[in-house]
N, C-alpha and C positions, 0 to 999 in steps of 0.2 A: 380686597378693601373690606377688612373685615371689624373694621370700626363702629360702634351703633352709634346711629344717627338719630334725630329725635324727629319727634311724630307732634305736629304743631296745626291745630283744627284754627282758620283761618275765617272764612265767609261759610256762612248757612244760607243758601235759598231753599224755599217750602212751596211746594207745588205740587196742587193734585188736580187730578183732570181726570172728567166721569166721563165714559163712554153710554152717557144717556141720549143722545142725540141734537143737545144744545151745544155740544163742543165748550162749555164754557169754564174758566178754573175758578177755583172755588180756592179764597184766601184763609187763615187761619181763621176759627172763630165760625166759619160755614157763612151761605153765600154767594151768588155768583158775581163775577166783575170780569172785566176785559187785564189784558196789560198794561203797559205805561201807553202805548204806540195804536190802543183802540183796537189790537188782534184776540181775537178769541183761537183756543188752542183745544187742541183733542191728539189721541193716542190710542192706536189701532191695537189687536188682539196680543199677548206676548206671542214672538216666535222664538224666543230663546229656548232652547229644549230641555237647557238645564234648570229643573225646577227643583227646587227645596218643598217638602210640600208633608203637612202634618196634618191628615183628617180627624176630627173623633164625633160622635152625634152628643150632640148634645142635651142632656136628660132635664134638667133644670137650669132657671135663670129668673133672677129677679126680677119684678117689673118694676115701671116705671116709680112705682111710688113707694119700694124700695124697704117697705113693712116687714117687719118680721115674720117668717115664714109665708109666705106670700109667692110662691111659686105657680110658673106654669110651662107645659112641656111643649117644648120646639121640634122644629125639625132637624136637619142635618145643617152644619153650618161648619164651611171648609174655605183655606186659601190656596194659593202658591204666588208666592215671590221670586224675581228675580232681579241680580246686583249687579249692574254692568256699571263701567267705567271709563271715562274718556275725557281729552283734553278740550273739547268745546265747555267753553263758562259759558254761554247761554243759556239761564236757568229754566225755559221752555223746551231745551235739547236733551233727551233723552239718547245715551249713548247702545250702543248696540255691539260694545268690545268686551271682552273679558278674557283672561287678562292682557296686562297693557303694559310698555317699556319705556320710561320718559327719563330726561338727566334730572339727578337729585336736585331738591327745586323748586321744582313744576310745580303749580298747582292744576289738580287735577278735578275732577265734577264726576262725584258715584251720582248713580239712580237707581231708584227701590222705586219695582212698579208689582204690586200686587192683582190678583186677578180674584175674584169671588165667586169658586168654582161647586159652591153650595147651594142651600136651599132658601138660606134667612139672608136676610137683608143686615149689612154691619156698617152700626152706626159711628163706634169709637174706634178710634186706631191707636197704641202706639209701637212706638220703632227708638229700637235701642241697638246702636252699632259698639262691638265692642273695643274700637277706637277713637272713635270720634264723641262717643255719651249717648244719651240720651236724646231724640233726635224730633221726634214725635211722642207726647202724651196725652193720651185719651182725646186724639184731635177727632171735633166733629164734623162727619161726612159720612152721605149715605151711599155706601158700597150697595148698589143691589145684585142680585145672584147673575152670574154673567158677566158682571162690569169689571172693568181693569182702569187704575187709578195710579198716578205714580208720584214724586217728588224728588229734588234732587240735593245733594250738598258738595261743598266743596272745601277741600284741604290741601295743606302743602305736602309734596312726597320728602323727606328727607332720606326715608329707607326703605328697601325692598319692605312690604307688609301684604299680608293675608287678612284681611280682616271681614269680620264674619256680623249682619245683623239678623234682627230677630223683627218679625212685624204681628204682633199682635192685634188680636178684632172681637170688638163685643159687640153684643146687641144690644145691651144696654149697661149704663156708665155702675160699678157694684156698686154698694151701701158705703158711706164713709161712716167715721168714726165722730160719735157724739161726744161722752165718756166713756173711762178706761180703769177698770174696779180689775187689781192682782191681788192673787191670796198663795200666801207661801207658807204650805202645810208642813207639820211636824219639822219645826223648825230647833233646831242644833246646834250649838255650842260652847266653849267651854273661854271664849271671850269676846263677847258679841261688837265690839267697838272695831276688831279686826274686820266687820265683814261688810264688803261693799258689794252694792247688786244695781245692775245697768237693764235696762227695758228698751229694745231695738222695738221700731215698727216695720211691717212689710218695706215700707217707703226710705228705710234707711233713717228717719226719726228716733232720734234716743234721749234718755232721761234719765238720773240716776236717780232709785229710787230711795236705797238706803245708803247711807254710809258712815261711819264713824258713830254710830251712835249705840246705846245700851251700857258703853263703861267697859267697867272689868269683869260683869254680872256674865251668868251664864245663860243661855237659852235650853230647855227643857224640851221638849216636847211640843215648844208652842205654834198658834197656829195665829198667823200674823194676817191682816188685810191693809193694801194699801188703796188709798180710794183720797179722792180732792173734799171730799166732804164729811170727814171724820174732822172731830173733833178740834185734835190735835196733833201735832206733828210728835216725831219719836222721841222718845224720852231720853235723855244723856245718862240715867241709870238705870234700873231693872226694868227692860220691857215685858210686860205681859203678855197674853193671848187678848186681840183685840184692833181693832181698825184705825189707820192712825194717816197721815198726810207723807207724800213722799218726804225726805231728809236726808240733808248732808248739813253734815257737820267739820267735814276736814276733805275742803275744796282743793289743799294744794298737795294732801298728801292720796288723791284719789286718784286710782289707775287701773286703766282697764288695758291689758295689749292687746294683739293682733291673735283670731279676727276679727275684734270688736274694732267698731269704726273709731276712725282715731278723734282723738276731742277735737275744738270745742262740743263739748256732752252738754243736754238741757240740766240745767242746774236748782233743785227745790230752795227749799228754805235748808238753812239758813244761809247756803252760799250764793243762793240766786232767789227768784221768781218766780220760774219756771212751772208748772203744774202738770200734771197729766193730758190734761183738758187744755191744756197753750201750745202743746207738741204737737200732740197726735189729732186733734180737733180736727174735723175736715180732711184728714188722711184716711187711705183705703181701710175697710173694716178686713177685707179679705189677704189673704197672705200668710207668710211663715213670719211668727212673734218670736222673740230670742231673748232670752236673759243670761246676762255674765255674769257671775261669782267669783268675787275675788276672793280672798285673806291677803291685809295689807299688812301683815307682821305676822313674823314668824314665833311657834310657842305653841301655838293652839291651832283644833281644828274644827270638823263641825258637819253638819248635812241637811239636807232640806229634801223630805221624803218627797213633796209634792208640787205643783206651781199650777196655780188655774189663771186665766185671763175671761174677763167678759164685754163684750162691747155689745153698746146702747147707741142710737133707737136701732142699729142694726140686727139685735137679737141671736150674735154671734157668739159661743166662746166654748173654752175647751181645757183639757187638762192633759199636762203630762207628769206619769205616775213612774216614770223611770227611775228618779232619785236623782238629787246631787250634791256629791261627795266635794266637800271644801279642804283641802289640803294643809297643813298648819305655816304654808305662805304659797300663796301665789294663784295662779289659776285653778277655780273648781275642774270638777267633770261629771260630766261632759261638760263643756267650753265649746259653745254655749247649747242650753239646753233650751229645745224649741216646739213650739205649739204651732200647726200650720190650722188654718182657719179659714183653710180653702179657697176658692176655687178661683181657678186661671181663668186664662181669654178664651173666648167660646170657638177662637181659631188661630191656628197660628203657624206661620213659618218660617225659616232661615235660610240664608241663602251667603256666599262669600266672592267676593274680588281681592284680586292680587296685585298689584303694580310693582315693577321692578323698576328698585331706583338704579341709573348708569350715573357711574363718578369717575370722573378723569384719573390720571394717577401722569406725577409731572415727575421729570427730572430735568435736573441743573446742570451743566455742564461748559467749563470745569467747574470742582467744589470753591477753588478757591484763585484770584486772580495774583498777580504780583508781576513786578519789572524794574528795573532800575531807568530813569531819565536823566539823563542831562542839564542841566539847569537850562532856561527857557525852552525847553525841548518836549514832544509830549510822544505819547505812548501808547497803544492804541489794542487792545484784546475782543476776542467775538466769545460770548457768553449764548450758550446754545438752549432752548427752555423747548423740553420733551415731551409728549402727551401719548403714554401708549394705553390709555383708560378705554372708554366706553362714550364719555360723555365729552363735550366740548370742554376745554382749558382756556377759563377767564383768568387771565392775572394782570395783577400792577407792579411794577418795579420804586422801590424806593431808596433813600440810602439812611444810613444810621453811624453813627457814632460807636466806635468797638468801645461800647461800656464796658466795665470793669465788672469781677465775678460771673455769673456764667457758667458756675462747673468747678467742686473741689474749694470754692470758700464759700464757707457757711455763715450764718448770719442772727442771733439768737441774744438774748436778753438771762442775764443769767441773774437769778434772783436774790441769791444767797449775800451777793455783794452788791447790789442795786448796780453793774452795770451793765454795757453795750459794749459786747463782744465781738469780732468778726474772724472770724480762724479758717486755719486749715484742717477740713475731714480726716486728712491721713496723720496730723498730729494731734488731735481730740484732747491732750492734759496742757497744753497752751491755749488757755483762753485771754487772747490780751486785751485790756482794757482800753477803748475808743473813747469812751464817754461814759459820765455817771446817768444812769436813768431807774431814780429811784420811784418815777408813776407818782402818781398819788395817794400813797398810802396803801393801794390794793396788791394783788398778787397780779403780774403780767403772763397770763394766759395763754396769749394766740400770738400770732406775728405774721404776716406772708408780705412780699415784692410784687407789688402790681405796678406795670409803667413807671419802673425806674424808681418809685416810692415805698418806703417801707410804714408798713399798716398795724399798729402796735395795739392790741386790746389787751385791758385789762378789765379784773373782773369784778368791779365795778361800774361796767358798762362806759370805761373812758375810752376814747379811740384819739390815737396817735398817728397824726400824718410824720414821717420822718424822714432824713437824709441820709438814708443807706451807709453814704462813706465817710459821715461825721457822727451819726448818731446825733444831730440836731432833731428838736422839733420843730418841724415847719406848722403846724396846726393842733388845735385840740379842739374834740368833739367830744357827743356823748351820743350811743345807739341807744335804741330801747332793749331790756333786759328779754334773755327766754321767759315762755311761761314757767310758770309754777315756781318751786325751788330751785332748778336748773341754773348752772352760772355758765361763761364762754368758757370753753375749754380748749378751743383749736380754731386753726382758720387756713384755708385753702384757696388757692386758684387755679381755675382748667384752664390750662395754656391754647387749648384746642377753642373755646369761646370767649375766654376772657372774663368769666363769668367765680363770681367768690362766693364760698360758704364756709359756715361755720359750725361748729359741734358742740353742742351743751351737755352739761350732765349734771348732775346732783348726788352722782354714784348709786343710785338706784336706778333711774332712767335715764336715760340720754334723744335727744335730738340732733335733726340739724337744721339747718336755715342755710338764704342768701342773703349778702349781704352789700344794697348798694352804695358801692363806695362816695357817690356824689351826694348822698341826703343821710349815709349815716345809718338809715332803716335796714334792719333786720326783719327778713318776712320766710317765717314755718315752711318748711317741705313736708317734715313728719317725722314722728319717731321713725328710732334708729333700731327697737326693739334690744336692746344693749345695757349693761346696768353705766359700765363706766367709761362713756368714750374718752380719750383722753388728749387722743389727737390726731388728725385726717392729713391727707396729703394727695393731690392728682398729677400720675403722672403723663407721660407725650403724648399716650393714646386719647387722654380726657377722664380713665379711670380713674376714679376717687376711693381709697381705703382708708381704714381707722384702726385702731388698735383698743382692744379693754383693760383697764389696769383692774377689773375686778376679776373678770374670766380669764384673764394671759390669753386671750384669742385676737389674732389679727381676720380684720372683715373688710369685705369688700362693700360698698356703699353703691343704692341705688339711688342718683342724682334726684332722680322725678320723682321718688315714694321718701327717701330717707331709709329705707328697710336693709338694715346689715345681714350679709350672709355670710358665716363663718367659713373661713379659709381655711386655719388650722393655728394649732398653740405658738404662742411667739416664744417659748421656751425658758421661759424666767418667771421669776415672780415681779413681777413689775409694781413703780407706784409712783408718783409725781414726778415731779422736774421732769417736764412731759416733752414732747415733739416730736414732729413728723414731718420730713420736706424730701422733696425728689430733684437730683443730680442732672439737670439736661446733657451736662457733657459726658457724664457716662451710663445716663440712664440708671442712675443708683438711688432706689428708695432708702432713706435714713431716717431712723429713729432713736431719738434720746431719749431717756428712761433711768428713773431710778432703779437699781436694783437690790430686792431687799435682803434677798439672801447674803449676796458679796458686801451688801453694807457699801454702794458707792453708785455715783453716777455715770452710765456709759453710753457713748453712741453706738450705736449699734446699726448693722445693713437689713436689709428685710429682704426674703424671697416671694416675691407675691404668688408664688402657685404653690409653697403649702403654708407660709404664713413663718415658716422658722428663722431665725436670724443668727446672725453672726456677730460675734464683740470687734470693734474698732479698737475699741482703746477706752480709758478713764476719764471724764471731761473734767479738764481744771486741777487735775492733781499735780502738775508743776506749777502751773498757775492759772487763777491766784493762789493754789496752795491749799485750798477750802473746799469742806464737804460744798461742791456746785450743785444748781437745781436751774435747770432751764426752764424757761417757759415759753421756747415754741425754738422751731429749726427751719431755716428757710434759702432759698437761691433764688438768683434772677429765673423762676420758674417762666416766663414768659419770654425770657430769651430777649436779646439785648434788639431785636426788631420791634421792641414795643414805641419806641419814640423817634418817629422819622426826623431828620437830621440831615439838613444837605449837606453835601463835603463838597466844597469849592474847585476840590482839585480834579473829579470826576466828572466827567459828561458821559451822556449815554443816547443814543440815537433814537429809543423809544421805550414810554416810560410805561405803558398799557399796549395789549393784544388778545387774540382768541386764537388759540392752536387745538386744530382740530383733531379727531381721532386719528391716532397711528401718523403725526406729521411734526414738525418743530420749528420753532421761531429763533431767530438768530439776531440778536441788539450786540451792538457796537459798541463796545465800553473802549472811554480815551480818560490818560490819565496826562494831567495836565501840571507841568514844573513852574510855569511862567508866574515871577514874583515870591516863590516859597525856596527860601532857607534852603542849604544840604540837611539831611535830615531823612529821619524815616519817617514815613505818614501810612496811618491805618486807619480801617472804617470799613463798612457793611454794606452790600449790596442783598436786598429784602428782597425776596421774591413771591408775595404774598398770591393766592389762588384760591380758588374751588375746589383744588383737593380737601377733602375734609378730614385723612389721613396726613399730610403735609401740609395745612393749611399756610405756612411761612417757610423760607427756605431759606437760610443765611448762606451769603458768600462772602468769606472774608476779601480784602481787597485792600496788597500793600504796594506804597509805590514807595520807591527809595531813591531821593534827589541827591546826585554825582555832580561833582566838579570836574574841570580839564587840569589836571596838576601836570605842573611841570617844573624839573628840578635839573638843574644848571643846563635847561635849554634842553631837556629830553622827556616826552613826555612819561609819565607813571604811571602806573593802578590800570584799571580796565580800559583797555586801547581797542577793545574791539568792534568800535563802531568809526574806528577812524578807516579811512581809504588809503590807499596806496598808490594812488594814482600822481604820474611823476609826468608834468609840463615840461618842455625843452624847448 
């Protein structure tokens, strides 16, 4: 079952409990109170033996009132943590398992119980799991030396996970951040309007300091301060040596990639508000500072000898004198370059739990039903539903309608002639005309079949509900546009959730989004780290890939970040007349593409394990005749079980069940003549489940209604359900 599953943080309870001899928990904010039910609670020494445990003494620590150098020396100050895990949600139940086996699913309850195996008393906590976030910050409670204290959360398992946290403890909460004065020595370039510069805080806070501003002017030598109380913001022509207000000047052409956090970035004047002092205000003074270096156009290059940072009233700051080297486009280096400003938790430890997720695995049996009946006559087959997995088999039976395409017709909008296409793969230079869809005036972009309906975006953010097998509009709508200059480029759906996204680009960068179907909204996953996506596709597994028409690289797409990771060259020089759709019937990822070398449009197959492809054929060079350009490629990717559909002629003895591990269910499928026609009749039997590998299982299901012929008093055609049984 080697499908990834997703990891979905559900309910948070917080609970700590001091072994001071009051027994009492103590709620966020500090405190003591009972439960809902008037119980006070306590928790005995850890006996878990497995301890994560990181001492160090501690030499200095702020006091309480947080003065600039204002130090005084402690004692030793140590913890250890431990991370069990277990199926009681009783948020007072501290589990005592590690690790633990439950069906994909489950919600499950970790506890982080720390112990203060030091000398100082710790007043702050926090606790950062690296799955579930952030869990605990700087929460107040007085650990004293000896005491054990715990808290617990709870999440859904969808997949086996290791997951590892960290519980930090201070003795006192550091210095926050007043104001925030940067100074960027011996500064360099040869066209200062290229150069954008991002300012991270410890806390993940950012701000762009400069960008787009200086012109075509050169930077010499200069030695720059950026501070909330200068003057004036930067100049759009020659900047001097001198103190100036953070600026941007070109908000949509400003980019910072990975590892800079991805936007929305604090934004100055003149694209935003934002200040030094709006950001970072009341954030930690202490930690690693980070600033990014771009060149947003290529041509020119540049350097920055030096970068200081200082923070006020904490009486922090520092320099680093390394250099950084601006490239004449794209990322400085180092990327990024950082000041740390000290000092960690005065204790701290890690500790990890594992849960293995169990997933059934079903099968069908047979794949596919059929018989001939007799007219008012019925027909009777046993469909056998298999579980040789780990975990119990939930499923529902339903029936559908054998919709049309499915496998081998494609389904695409061909731009050059404003119409609606639907063809066959294996003949790619017939594209025959269904219907005219000339949009509104934009270029049609995207296109995917969800539920029977085809989803038509164009790139001016119009959305087209459609009729698959007319090319009717049933609907028009409008989504909201990507950020920045990004337009829609592509549109997909995971047959495995049901779930649609889409891919922007601007040809410099690209995104992706979801996109839901019932309100139209388009909501950020994240870059795609890509210049030119051009078009995405998911196939059976729930894999989502993309292709660049700037790089010729085909990428694999991460659903939860958007983060492309290159597969390998798709082998051509690629450019518009874009698309990407994946084949259910023969599991064939397809790609249409212009190509510029051969001067023509082709479909093309994709090998997704190293990204090269294969030519099908020419699209539209017999017809319509015309250099074609598609604007997106699609199939019933969701498989013709998306619209349940009763069939009259079908019964079935039971339509839900649970088959357990290593056992199997057996429904009664009867196929019923009475009142229908001779005639052939077909239609779907859905097997939908908790596989999350096979979450739907199609069985076709044909009955074919016979007559009794008879010709000059002899019967004809299939007699072998007559008898031979002779009365005297």
């Amino acid at each position: 079952m080697g499908n990834p599953k997703r990891w979905t943080t559900r309910t948070m309870v917080l609970l700590a409990t001091a072994l001071l001899g009051t027994g009492a928990v103590l709620a966020a904010g500090g405190g003591a109170k009972a439960d809902a039910a008037g119980n006070s609670h306590s928790i005995g020494a850890a006996t878990n033996s497995r301890l994560a445990k990181l001492q160090r003494p501690i030499e200095l620590r702020p006091t309480t009132s947080e003065a600039a150098g204002d130090y005084e020396v402690v004692g030793s100050a140590a913890i250890t943590m431990v991370k069990t895990v277990g199926t009681n949600l009783d948020p007072n139940d501290c589990a005592t398992t590690d690790p633990i086996s439950v069906p994909a699913g489950t919600t499950v309850q970790y506890c982080y119980t720390v112990t203060n195996t030091g000398t100082e008393q710790l007043n702050y906590h926090t606790v950062v799991d690296d799955q579930l976030g952030v869990l605990l910050q700087n929460f107040p409670f007085a650990l004293t030396p000896g005491a054990s204290a715990f808290f617990t959360a709870q999440t859904q398992i969808d997949n086996t996970v290791t997951n590892s946290a960290t519980w930090d403890a201070l003795i006192n909460l550091p210095p926050t951040v007043g104001t925030v004065t940067v100074a960027l020595n011996g500064a360099n370039h040869t066209w200062t309007n290229d150069i954008d510069i991002l300012l991270v805080g410890p806390d993940g806070d950012s701000l762009v300091l400069m960008s787009d501003a200086g012109g075509g002017n050169d930077l010499i030598g200069t030695n720059l301060v950026v501070d909330d109380a200068a003057a004036a913001p930067f100049p759009t022509g020659l900047i001097a040596s001198g103190t100036y207000r953070p600026t941007n000047y070109g908000l949509s052409t400003t980019e910072f990639p990975a590892p800079a956090p991805p936007s929305p970035w604090g934004q100055p004047e003149t694209a935003g508000t934002d200040t030094l002092t709006s950001i970072f205000g009341g954030t930690p003074a202490f930690g690693t500072w980070s600033l990014y270096v771009v060149d947003d156009t290529g041509g020119d290059s540049g350097s920055i000898t030096e970068w200081c940072i200082d923070v006020q009233p904490a009486g922090v700051s520092g320099c680093n004198s390394t250099g950084i080297s601006i490239p004449s486009s794209g990322p400085g280096s180092p990327y990024p370059s950082t000041i740390d400003l000290g000092s960690g938790p005065d204790a701290s430890a890690t500790d990890t739990a594992t849960v293995t997720a169990l997933f059934p695995n079903i099968t069908v049996a047979p794949g596919s039903l059929s018989g001939t009946v007799l007219e008012g006559d019925s027909d009777s087959h046993v469909l056998t539903i298999s579980n040789d997995g780990d975990a119990d088999l939930f499923w529902n039976l339903f029936e559908d309608e054998a919709l049309g395409g499915g496998g081998s017709t494609a389904y695409a909008v061909n731009n050059a002639v404003d119409e609606y296409t639907v063809f066959d793969v294996t003949a790619p230079d017939v594209l025959p005309n269904i219907a005219a869809f000339p949009g509104s005036g934009g270029f049609i972009n995207a296109g995917e079949i969800v539920g029977g309906v085809l989803y038509i975006l164009e790139n001016n953010n119009t959305l087209y509900d459609v009729d698959p097998a007319t090319g009717a509009i049933l609907q028009t709508r409008v989504t909201n546009p990507p950020a920045g200059t990004e337009t829609w480029s592509s549109m997909a759906v995971d047959p495995t959730t049901g779930t649609v996204y889409l891919g922007s680009t601007d040809v410099v960068t690209s995104s992706l989004y979801t996109l839901d179907l019932a309100t139209a909204t388009a909501t950020a996953v994240g870059p795609v780290g890509t210049a030119g996506l051009i078009g995405i596709a998911a196939d059976g597994a729930g894999d989502l890939w993309g292709y660049d028409l700037v790089t010729d690289n085909f990428l694999s797409i991460d659903k939860s970040t958007g983060t492309g990771t290159v597969v390998g060259p798709i082998g051509f020089d690629a450019n518009f007349g874009q698309g990407m759709g994946w084949d259910p019937a023969t599991d064939t990822l397809y790609m249409a593409a212009f190509n510029n070398t051969a001067f023509a449009p082709e479909l093309r197959t994709v090998d997704r394990s190293t990204g090269g492809t294969t030519l099908v054929g020419v699209l539209g060079s017999t017809t319509p005749g015309v250099l074609s350009q598609l604007g997106f490629i699609t199939f019933f990717n969701a498989g013709s079980c998306s619209s349940p559909t009763e069939l009259p002629w079908v019964g079935v003895t039971s339509n839900s069940g649970t088959t357990g591990v290593d056992d199997s269910s057996e429904v009664l499928v009867t196929f019923f003549s009475a009142g229908l026609p001779v005639g052939v009749y077909e239609g779907l039997l859905c097997v939908e489940s908790n596989d999350p590998d096979t979450p739907i299982v199609e069985v076709p299901v044909t009955m074919t209604v016979d007559t009794m012929p008879f010709l000059d008093g002899f019967e004809t055609g299939d007699t072998s359900r007559w008898s031979n049984a002779v009365e005297n």
